[in-house]
C-alpha positions in Angstrom: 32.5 0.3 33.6 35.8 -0.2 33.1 37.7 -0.9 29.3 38.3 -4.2 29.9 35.2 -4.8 31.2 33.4 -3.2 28.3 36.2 -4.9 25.8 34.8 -8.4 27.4 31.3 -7.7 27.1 32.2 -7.3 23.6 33.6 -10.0 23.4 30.6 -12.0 24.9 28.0 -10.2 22.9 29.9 -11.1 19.3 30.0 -14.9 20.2 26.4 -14.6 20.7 25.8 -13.1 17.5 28.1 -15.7 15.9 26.2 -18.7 17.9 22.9 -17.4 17.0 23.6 -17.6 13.5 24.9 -21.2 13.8 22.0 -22.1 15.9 19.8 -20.7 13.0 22.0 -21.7 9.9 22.1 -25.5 10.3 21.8 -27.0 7.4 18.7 -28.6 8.5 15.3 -26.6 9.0 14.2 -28.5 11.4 17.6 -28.0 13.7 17.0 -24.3 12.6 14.2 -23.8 14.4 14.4 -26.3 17.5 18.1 -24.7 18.0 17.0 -21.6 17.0 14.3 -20.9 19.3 16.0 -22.0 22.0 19.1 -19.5 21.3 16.7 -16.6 20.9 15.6 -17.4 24.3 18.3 -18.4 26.3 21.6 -16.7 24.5 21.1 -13.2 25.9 21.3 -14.1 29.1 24.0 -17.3 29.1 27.4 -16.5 30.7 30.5 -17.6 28.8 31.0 -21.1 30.5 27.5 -22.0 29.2 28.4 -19.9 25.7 31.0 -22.0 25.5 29.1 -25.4 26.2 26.4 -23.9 23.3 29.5 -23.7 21.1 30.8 -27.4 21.7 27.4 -28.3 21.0 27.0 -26.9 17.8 30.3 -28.6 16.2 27.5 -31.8 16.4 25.9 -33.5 13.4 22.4 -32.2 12.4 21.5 -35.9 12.1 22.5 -36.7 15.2 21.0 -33.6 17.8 18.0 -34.1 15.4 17.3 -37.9 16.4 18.5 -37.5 20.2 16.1 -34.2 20.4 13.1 -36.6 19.1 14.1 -39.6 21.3 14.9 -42.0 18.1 17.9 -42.8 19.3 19.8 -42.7 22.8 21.9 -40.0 23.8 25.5 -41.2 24.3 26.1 -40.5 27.7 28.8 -37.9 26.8 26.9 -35.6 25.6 23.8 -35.8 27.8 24.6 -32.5 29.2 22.5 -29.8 31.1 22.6 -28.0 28.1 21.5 -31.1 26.2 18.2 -31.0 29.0 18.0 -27.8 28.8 17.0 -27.4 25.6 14.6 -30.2 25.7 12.8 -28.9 28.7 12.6 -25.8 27.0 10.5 -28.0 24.3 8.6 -29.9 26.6 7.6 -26.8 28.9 6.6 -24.8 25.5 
């Protein structure tokens, strides 16, 4: 492997760190553990286009993901995203 390949897995592996935390520091326990589990699960493995998707996602309100994730309210179309049914299939399936 070359340096700049190792230098960009680095890289990679350090915004998963940092996204795991977010995913499990929310503010909200509930968002902890729904975003949470899903992170453990999926983060290891997610490239840095869907990193980066995971990263847009988390600048989202607690209250918000929290009520779209329980089907209270309707996801804006905007942010119905793969990730977005991603993580709910990963509910649904559990």
């Amino acid at each position: 492997m070359s340096e700049v390949d190792q230098n960009k897995n680095e890289v990679l592996e350090n915004r998963r760190k940092r996204a795991l935390f977010r995913c499990t520091h929310r503010g909200m326990k509930e968002m902890d553990i729904l975003l949470g589990g899903y992170a453990e699960a999926h983060l290891p493995l997610m490239n840095e286009t869907e990193l980066s998707a995971l990263e847009e996602f988390l600048t989202l309100h607690d209250q918000d993901l929290f009520a779209w994730l329980m089907g209270s309210k309707p996801v804006p179309s905007e942010h119905d995203t793969k990730l977005f049914r991603d993580i709910l299939a990963y509910y649904k399936d559990a």
